[in-house]
MARPARO-290066 format. One record per residue (C-alpha): residue number from 1; x, y, z; residue in one letter. Coordinates in nm, 2 decimals. Layout:
N
+-----+--------+--------+--------+------+
!  nr !   east !  north !     up ! rest !
+-----+--------+--------+--------+------+
! NUM !      X !      Y !      Z !    A !
...
+-----+--------+--------+--------+------+
END
This chain:
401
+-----+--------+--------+--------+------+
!  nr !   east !  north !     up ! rest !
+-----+--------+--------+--------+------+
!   1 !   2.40 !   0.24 !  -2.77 !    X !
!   2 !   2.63 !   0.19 !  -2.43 !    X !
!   3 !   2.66 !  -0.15 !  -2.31 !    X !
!   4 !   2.44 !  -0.23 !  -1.97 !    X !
!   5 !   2.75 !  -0.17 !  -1.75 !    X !
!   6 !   2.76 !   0.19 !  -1.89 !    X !
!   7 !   2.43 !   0.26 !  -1.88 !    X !
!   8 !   2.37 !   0.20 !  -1.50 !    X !
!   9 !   2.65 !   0.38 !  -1.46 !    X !
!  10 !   2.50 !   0.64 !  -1.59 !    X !
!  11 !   2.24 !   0.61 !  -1.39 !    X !
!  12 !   2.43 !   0.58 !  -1.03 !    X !
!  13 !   2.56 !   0.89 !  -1.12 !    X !
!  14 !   2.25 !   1.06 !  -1.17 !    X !
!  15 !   2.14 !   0.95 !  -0.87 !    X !
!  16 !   2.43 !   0.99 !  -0.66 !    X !
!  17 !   2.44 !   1.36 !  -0.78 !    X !
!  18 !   2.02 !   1.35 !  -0.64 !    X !
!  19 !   2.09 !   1.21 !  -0.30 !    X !
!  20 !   2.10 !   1.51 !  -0.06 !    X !
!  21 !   1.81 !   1.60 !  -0.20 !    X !
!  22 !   1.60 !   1.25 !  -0.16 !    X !
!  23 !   1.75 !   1.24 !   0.22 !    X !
!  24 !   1.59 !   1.57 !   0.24 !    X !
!  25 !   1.29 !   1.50 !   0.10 !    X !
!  26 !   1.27 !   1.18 !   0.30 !    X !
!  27 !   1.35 !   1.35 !   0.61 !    X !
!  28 !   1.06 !   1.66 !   0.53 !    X !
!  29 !   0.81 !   1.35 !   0.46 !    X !
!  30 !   0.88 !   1.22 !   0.80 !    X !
!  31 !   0.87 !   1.50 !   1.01 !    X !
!  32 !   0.55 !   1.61 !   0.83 !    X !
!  33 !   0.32 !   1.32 !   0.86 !    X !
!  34 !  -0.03 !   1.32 !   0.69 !    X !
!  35 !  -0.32 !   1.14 !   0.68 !    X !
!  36 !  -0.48 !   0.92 !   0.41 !    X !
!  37 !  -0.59 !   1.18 !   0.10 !    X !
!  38 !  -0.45 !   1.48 !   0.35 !    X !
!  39 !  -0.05 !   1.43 !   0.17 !    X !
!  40 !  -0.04 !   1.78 !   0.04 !    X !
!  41 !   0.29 !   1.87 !   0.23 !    X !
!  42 !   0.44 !   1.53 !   0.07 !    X !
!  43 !   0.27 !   1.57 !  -0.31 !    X !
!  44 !   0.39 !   1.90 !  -0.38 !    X !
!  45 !   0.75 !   1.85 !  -0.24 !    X !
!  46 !   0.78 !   1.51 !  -0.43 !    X !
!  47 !   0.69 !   1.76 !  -0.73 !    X !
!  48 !   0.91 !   2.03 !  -0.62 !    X !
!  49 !   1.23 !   1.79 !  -0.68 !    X !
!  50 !   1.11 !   1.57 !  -0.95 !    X !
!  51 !   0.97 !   1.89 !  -1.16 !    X !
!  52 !   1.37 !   2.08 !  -1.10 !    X !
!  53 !   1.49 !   1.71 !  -1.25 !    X !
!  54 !   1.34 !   1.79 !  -1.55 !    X !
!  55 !   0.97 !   1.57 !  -1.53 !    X !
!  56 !   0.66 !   1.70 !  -1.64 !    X !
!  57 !   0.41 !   1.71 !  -1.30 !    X !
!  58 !   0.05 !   1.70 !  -1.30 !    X !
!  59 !  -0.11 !   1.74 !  -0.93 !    X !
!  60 !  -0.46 !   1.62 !  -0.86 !    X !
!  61 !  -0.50 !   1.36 !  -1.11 !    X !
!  62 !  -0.77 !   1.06 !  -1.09 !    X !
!  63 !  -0.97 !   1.37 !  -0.93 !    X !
!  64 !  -0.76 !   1.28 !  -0.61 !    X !
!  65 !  -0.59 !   1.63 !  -0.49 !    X !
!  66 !  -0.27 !   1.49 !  -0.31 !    X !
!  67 !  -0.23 !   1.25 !  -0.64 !    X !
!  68 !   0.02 !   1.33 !  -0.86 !    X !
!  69 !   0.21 !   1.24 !  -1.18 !    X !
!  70 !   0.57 !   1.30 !  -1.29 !    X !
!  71 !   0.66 !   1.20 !  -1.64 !    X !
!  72 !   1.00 !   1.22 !  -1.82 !    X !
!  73 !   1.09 !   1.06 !  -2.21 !    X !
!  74 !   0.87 !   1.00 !  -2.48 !    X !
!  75 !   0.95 !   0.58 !  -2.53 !    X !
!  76 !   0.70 !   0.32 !  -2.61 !    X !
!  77 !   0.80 !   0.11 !  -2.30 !    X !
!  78 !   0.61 !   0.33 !  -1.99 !    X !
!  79 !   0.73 !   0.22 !  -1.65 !    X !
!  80 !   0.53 !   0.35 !  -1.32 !    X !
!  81 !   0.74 !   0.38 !  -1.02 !    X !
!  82 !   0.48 !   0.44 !  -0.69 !    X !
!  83 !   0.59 !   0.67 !  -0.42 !    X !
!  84 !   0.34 !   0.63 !  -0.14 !    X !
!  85 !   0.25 !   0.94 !   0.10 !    X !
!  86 !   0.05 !   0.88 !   0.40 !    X !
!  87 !   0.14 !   0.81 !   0.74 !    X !
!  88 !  -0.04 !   0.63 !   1.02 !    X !
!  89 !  -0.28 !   0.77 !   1.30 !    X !
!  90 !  -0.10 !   0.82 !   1.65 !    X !
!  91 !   0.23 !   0.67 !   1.52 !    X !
!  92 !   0.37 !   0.89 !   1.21 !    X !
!  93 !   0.54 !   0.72 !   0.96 !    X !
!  94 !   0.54 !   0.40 !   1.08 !    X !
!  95 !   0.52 !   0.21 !   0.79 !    X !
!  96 !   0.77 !   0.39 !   0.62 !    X !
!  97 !   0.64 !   0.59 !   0.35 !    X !
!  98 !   0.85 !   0.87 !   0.37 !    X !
!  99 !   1.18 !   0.63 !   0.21 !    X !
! 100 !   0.87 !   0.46 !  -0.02 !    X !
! 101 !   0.82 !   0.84 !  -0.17 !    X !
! 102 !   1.21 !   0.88 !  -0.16 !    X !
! 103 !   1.28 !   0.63 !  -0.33 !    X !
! 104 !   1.07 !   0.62 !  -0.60 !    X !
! 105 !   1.18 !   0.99 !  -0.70 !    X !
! 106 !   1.53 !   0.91 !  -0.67 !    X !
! 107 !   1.45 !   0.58 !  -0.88 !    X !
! 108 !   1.26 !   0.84 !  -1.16 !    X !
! 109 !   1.55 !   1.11 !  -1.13 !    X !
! 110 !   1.82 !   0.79 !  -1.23 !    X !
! 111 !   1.61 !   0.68 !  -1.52 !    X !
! 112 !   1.63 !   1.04 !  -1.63 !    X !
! 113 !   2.01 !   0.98 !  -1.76 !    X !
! 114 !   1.90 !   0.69 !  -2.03 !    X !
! 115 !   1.53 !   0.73 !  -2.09 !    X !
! 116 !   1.61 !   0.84 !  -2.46 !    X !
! 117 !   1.84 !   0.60 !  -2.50 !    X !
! 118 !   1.66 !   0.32 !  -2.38 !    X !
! 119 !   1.30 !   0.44 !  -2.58 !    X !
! 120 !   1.18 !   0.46 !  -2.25 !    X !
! 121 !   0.89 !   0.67 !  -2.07 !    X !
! 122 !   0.94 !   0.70 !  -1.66 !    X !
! 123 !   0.62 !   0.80 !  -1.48 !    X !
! 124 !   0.67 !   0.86 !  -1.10 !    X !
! 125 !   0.36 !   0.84 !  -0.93 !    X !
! 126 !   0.24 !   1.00 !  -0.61 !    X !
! 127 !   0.00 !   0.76 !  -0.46 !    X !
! 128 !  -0.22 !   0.86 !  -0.16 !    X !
! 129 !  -0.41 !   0.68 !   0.11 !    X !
! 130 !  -0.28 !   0.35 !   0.10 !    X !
! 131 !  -0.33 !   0.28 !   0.46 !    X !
! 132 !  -0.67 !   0.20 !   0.41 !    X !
! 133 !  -0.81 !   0.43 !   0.16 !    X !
! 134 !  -0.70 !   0.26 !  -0.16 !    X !
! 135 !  -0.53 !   0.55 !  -0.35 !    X !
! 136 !  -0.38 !   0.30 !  -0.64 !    X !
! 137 !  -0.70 !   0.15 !  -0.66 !    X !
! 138 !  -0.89 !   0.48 !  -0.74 !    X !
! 139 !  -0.61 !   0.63 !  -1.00 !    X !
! 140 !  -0.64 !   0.28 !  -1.14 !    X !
! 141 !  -1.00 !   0.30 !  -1.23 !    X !
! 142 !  -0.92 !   0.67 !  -1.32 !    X !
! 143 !  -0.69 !   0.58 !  -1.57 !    X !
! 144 !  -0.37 !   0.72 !  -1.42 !    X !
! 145 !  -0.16 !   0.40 !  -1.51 !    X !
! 146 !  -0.32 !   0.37 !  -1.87 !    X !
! 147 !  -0.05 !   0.30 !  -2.10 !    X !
! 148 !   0.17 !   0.15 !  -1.80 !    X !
! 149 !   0.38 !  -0.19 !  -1.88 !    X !
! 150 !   0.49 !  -0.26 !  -1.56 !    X !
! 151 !   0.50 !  -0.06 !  -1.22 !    X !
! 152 !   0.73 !  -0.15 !  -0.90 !    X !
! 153 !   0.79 !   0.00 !  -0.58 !    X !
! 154 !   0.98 !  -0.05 !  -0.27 !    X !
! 155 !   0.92 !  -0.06 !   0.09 !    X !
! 156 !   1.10 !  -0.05 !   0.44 !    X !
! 157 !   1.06 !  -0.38 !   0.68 !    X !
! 158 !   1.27 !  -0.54 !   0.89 !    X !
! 159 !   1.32 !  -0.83 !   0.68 !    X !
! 160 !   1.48 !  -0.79 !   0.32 !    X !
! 161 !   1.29 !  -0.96 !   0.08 !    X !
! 162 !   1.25 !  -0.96 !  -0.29 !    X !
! 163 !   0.85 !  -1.07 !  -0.29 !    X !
! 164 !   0.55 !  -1.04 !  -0.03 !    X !
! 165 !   0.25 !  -1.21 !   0.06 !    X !
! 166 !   0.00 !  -0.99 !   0.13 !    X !
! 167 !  -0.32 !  -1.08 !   0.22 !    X !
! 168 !  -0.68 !  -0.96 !   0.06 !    X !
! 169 !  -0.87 !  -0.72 !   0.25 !    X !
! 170 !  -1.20 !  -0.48 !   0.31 !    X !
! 171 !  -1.29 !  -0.33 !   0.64 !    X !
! 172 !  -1.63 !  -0.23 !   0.69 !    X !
! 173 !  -1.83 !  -0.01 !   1.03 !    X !
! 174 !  -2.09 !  -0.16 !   1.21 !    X !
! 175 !  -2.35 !   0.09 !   1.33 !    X !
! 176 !  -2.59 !  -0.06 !   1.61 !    X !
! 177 !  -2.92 !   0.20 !   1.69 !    X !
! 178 !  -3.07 !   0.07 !   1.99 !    X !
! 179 !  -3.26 !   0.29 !   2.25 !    X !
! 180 !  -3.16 !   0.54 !   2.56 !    X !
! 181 !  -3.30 !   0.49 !   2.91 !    X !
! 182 !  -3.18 !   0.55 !   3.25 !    X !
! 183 !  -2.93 !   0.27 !   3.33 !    X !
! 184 !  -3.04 !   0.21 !   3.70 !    X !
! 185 !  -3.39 !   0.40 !   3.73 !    X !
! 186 !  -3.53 !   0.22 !   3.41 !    X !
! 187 !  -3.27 !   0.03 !   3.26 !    X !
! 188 !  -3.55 !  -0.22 !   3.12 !    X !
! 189 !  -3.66 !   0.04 !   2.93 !    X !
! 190 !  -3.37 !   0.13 !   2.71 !    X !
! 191 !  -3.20 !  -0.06 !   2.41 !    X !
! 192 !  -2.84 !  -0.17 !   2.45 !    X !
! 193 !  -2.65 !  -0.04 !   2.10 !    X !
! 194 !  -2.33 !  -0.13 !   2.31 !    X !
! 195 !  -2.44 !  -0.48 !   2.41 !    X !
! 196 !  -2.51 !  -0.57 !   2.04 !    X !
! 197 !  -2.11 !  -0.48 !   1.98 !    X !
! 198 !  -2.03 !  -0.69 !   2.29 !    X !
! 199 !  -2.18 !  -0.99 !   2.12 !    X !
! 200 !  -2.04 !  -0.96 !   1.81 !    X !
! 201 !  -1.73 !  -0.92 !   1.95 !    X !
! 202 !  -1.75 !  -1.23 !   2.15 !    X !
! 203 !  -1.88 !  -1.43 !   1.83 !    X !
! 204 !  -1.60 !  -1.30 !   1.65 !    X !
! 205 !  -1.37 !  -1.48 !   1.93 !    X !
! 206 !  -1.58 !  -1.80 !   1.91 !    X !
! 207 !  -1.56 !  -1.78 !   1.52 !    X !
! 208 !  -1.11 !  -1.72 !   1.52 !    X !
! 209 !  -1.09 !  -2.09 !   1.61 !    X !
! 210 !  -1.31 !  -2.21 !   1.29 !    X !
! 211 !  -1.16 !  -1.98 !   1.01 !    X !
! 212 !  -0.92 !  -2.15 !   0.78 !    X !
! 213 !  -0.55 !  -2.07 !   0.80 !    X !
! 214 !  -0.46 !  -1.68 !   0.61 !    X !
! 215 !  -0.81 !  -1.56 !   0.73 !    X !
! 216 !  -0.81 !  -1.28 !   0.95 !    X !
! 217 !  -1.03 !  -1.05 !   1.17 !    X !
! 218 !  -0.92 !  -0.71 !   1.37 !    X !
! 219 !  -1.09 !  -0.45 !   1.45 !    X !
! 220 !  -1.19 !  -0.12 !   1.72 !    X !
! 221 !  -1.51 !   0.03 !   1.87 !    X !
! 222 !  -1.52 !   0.34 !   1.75 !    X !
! 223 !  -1.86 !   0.48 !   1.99 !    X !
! 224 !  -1.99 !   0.32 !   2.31 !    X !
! 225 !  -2.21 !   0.56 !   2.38 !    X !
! 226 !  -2.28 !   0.92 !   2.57 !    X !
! 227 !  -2.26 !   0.83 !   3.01 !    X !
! 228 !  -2.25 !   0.55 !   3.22 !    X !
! 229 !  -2.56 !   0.63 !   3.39 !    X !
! 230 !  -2.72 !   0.63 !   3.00 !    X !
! 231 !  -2.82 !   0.29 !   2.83 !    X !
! 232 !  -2.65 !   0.34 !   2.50 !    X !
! 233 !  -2.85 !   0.39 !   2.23 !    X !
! 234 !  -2.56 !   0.39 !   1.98 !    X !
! 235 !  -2.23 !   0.24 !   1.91 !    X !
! 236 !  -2.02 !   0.14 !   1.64 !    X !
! 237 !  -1.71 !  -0.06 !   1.58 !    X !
! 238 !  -1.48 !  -0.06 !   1.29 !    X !
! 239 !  -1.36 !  -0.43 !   1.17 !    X !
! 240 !  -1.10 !  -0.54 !   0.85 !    X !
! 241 !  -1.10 !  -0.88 !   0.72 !    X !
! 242 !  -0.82 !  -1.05 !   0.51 !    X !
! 243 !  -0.80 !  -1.34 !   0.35 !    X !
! 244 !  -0.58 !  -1.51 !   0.13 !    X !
! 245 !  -0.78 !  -1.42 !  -0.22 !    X !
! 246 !  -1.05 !  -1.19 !  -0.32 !    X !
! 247 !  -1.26 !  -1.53 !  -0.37 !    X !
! 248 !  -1.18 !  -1.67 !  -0.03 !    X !
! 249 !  -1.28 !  -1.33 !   0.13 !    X !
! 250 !  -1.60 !  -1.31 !  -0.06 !    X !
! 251 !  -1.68 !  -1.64 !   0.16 !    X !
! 252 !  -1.52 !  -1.48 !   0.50 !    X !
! 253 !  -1.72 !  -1.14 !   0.49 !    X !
! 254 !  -2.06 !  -1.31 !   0.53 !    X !
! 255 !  -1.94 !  -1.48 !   0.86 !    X !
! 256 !  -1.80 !  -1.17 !   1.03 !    X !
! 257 !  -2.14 !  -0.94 !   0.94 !    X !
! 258 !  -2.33 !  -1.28 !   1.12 !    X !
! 259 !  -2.18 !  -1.22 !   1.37 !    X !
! 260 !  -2.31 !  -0.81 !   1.40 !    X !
! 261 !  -2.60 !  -0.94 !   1.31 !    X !
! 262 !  -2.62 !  -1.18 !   1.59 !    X !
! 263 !  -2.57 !  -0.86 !   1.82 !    X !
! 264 !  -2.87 !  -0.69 !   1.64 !    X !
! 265 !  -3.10 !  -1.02 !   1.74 !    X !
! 266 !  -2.98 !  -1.09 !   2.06 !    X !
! 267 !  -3.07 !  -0.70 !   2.19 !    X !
! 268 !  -3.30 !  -0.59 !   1.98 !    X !
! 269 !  -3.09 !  -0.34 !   1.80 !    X !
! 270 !  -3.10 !  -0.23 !   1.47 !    X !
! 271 !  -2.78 !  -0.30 !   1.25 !    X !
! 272 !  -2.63 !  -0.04 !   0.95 !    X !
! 273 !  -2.35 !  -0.19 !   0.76 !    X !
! 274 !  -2.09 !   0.02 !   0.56 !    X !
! 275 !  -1.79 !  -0.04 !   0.39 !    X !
! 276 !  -1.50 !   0.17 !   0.42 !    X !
! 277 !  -1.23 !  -0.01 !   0.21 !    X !
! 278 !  -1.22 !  -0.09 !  -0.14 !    X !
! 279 !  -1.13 !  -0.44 !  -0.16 !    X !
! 280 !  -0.71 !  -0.48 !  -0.19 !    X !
! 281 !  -0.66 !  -0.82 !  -0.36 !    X !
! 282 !  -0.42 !  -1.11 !  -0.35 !    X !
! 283 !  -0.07 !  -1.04 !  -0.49 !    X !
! 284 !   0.06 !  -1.16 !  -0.82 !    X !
! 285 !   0.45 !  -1.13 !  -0.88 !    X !
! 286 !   0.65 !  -1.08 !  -1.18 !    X !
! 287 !   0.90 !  -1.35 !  -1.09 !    X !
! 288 !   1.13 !  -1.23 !  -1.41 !    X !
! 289 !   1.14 !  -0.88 !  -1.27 !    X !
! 290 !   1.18 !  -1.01 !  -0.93 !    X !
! 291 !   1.48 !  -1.22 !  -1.03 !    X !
! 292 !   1.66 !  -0.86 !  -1.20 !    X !
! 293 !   1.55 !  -0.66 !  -0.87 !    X !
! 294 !   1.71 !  -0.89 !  -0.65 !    X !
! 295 !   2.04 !  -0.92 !  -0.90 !    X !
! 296 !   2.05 !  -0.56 !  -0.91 !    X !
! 297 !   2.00 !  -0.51 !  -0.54 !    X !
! 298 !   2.28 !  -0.81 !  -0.40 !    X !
! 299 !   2.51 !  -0.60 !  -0.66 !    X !
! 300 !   2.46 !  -0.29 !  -0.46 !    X !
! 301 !   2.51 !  -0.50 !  -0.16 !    X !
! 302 !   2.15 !  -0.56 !   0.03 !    X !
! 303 !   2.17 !  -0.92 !   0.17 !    X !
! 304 !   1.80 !  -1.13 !   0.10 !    X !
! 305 !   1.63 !  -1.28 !   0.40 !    X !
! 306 !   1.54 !  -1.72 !   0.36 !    X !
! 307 !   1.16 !  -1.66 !   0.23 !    X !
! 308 !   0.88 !  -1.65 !   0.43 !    X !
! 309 !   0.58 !  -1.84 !   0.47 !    X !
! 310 !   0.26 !  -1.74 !   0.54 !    X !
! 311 !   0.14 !  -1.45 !   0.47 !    X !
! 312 !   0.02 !  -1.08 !   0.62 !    X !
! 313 !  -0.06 !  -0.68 !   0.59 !    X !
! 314 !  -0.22 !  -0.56 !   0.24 !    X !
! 315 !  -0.15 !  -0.32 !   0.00 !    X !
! 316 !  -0.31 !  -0.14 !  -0.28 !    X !
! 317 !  -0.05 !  -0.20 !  -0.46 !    X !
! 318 !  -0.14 !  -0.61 !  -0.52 !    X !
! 319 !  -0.41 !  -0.45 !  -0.71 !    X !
! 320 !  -0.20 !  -0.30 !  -1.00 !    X !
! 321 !  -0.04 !  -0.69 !  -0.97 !    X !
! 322 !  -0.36 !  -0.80 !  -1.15 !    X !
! 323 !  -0.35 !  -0.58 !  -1.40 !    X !
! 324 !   0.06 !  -0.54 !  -1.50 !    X !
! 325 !   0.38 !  -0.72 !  -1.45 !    X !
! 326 !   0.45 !  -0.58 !  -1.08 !    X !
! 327 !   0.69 !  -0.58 !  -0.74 !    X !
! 328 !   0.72 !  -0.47 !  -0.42 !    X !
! 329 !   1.06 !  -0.57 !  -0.31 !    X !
! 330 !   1.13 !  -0.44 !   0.09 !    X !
! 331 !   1.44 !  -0.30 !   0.21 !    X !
! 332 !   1.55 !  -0.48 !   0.52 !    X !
! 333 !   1.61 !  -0.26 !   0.85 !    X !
! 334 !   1.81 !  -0.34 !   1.14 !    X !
! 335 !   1.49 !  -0.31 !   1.40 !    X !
! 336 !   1.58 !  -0.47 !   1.71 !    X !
! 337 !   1.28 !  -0.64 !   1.75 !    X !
! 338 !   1.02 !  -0.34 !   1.58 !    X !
! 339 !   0.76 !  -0.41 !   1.34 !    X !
! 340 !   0.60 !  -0.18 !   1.08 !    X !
! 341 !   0.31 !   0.03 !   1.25 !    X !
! 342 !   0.51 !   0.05 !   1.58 !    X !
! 343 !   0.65 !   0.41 !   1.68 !    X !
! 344 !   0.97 !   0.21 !   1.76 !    X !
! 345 !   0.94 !   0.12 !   1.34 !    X !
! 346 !   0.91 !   0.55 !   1.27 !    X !
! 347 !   1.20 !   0.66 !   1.43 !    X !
! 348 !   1.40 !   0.38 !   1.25 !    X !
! 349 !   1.26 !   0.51 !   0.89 !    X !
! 350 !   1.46 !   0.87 !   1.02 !    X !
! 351 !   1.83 !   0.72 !   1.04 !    X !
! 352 !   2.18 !   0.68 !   0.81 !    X !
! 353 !   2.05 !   0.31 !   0.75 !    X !
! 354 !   1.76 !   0.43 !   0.64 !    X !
! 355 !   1.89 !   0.70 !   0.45 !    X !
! 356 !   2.09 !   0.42 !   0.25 !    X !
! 357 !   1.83 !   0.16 !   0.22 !    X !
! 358 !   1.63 !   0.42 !   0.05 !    X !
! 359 !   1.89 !   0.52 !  -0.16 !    X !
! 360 !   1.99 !   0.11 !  -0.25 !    X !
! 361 !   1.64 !   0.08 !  -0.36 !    X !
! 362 !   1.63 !   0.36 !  -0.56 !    X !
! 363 !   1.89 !   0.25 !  -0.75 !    X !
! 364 !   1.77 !  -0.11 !  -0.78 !    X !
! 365 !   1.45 !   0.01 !  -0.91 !    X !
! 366 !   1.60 !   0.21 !  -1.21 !    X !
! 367 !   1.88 !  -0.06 !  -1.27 !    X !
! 368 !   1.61 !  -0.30 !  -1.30 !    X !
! 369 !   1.41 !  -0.12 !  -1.54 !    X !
! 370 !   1.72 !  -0.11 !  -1.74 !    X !
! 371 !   1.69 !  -0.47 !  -1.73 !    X !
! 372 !   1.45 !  -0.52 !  -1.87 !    X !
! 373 !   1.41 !  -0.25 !  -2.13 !    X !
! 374 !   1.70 !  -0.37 !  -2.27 !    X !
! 375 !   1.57 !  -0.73 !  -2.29 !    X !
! 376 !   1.43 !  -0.79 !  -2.62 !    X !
! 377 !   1.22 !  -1.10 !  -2.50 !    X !
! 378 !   1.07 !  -0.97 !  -2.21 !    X !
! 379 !   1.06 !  -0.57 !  -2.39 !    X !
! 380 !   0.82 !  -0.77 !  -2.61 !    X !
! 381 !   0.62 !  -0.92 !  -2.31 !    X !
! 382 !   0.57 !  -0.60 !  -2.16 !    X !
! 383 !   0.49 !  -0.44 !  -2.45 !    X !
! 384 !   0.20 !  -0.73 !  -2.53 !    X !
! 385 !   0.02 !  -0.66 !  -2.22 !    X !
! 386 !   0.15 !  -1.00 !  -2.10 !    X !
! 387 !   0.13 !  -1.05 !  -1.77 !    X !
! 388 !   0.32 !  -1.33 !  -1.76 !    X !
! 389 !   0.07 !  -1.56 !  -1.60 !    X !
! 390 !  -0.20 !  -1.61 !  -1.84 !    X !
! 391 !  -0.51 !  -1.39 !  -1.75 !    X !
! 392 !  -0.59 !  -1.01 !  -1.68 !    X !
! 393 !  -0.91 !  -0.99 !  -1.44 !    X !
! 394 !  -1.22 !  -0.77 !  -1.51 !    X !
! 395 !  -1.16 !  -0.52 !  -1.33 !    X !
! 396 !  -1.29 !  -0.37 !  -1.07 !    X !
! 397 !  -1.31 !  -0.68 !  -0.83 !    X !
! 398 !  -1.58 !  -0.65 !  -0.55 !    X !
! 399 !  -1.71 !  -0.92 !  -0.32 !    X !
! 400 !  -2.02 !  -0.95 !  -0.53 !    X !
! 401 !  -1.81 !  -1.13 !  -0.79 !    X !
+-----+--------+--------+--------+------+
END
């Protein structure tokens, strides 16, 4: 076998000889932004590139039609590198996604050069919806990352860091039936579905001040009603929660639906409660595959922010944390100021820095992977199902325990 030097050569070269194709395909992402489990545009031209490199696709798995698979080698150790596909509502690709899919081609397409070599099986995965709709989470319970040993991805922010802290999360829609009446003729008459939101609302301000530190609460109204000259006999609002843990969540949820229900009493509506998000969990980090990431990345030249306290956002991917040694490294952009989910954060994900940081992390992904494939000790880890901190969790987690 080559010596570890030789080997990531190998694979800088592969991936050098790929990289007017991932800035294309990065660019195509971007200028083509889709909705949560709408990413056909992105799925098939992920596939487009990774099945010319020589992988073996397979769209629509887990059931999921912008889903997708790309496998390459035949080795007992199975890595999953995620490529995430959706953009944002009103604001594009905001989050950066279109580098997050980039990358983790690009990272696939290097591992191609040494997959044999290093008894090594490379399975790029197209992951939809994961603003909100929980793509991992679905392949996950669909067995798409059976057989995985560890999985890693990468994603733009304008901080470089080598770990998160993402926070756990659900949303759910509040649906308040009240009844219609002629707001100045016979206002008395009518039920106030709007009202009911109005009081939750302001219970959910009074609550803010009482919730322990990491818990969070944001939401929209989604329907007020039909006229002004209407009482309104409907609305609705759409509210996410986070917390720190799925645990500490599980006690936050009841608090933020008292307070929809307090709308319900105080006007005499009638309250439907529905969730819309599966459940994203805490995060749990491999801190041996962290410590090879951020080796591999200073090498190339990305410079680490001081860590960060606190915590914030949620990803699907925490949930693959659980259940395999996992990271989520992010690739620091010069923002002036611009968060993720700001259109000032889209056009940045569209630019020569860009272009590079997507790029850097594709080549720290696959130089990490050759890390630790060639590590007999942690090889052996992976190859357990150790996770590296002592427990797997029954899985699927829900707030009923």
């Amino acid at each position: 076998m080559a010596d570890t030097q030789q080997i990531k050569t190998m694979v800088k070269e592969r991936i050098d000889g790929a990289a007017g194709q991932l800035t294309e395909l990065s660019h195509d992402i971007w200028a083509n932004p889709e909705l949560a489990f709408e990413e056909h545009h992105a799925a098939e031209a992920c596939a487009k590139v990774l099945g010319n490199a020589g992988f073996t696709v397979t769209l629509g798995v887990g059931d999921l039609p912008t889903a997708f698979t790309a496998e390459y080698g035949s080795g007992s150790l199975t890595v999953a590198i995620c490529s995430e596909l959706d953009a944002l509502p009103g604001v594009g690709h905001a989050c950066g996604h279109n580098m997050i899919a980039a990358a983790g081609v690009g990272a696939g397409i290097g591992l191609t050069a040494v997959a044999d070599e290093l008894d090594l099986t490379v399975r790029v995965v197209g992951t939809p919806a994961e603003e909100g709709g929980g793509g991992k989470i679905i392949l996950l319970e669909r067995g798409v990352f059976d057989g995985v040993h560890f999985s890693m991805m990468v994603h733009p922010s304008p901080t470089e860091r080598d770990t998160i802290n993402p926070l756990a999360t659900t949303s759910f829609e509040y649906r308040f039936s009240g009844h219609p009446a002629h707001a100045s003729a016979a206002p008395h008459k009518g039920i106030n579905a709007a009202d009911a939101v109005t009081v939750a609302q302001v219970a959910i301000g009074l609550l803010r001040q009482h919730l322990p530190p990491g818990d969070q609460v944001h939401g929209i109204v989604i329907d007020g009603g039909d006229a002004t000259n209407i009482v309104p006999h409907r609305a609705a609002a759409k509210f996410q929660v986070r917390s720190p843990s799925v645990s500490s969540l599980r006690e936050l949820v009841p608090r933020i639906h008292a307070c929809f229900e307090a709308g319900a009493l105080a006007t005499g509506a009638t309250l439907e409660i529905v969730s819309t998000r599966i459940p994203y969990t805490e995060f749990e980090h491999d801190d041996t595959l962290i410590g090879l990431y951020r080796a591999n990345a200073e090498a190339i030249g990305r410079t680490f922010a001081p860590p960060e306290s606190g915590g914030g956002g949620s990803t699907d991917m925490a949930n693959l944390s659980l259940m395999m040694p996992t990271i989520h490294p992010m690739l620091g952009l010069e923002s002036n100021g611009a968060v993720n989910h700001q259109v000032e954060f889209a056009d940045l994900c569209r630019t020569p820095e860009a272009d590079k940081a997507t790029l850097d992390g594709a080549l720290a992904m696959a130089w990490t992977t050759v890390d630790a494939a060639l590590d007999p000790a942690l090889r052996e880890r992976y190859l357990a199902g150790d996770t590296g901190y002592g427990h797997r969790p029954d899985y699927p987690w829900t707030l009923d325990g």
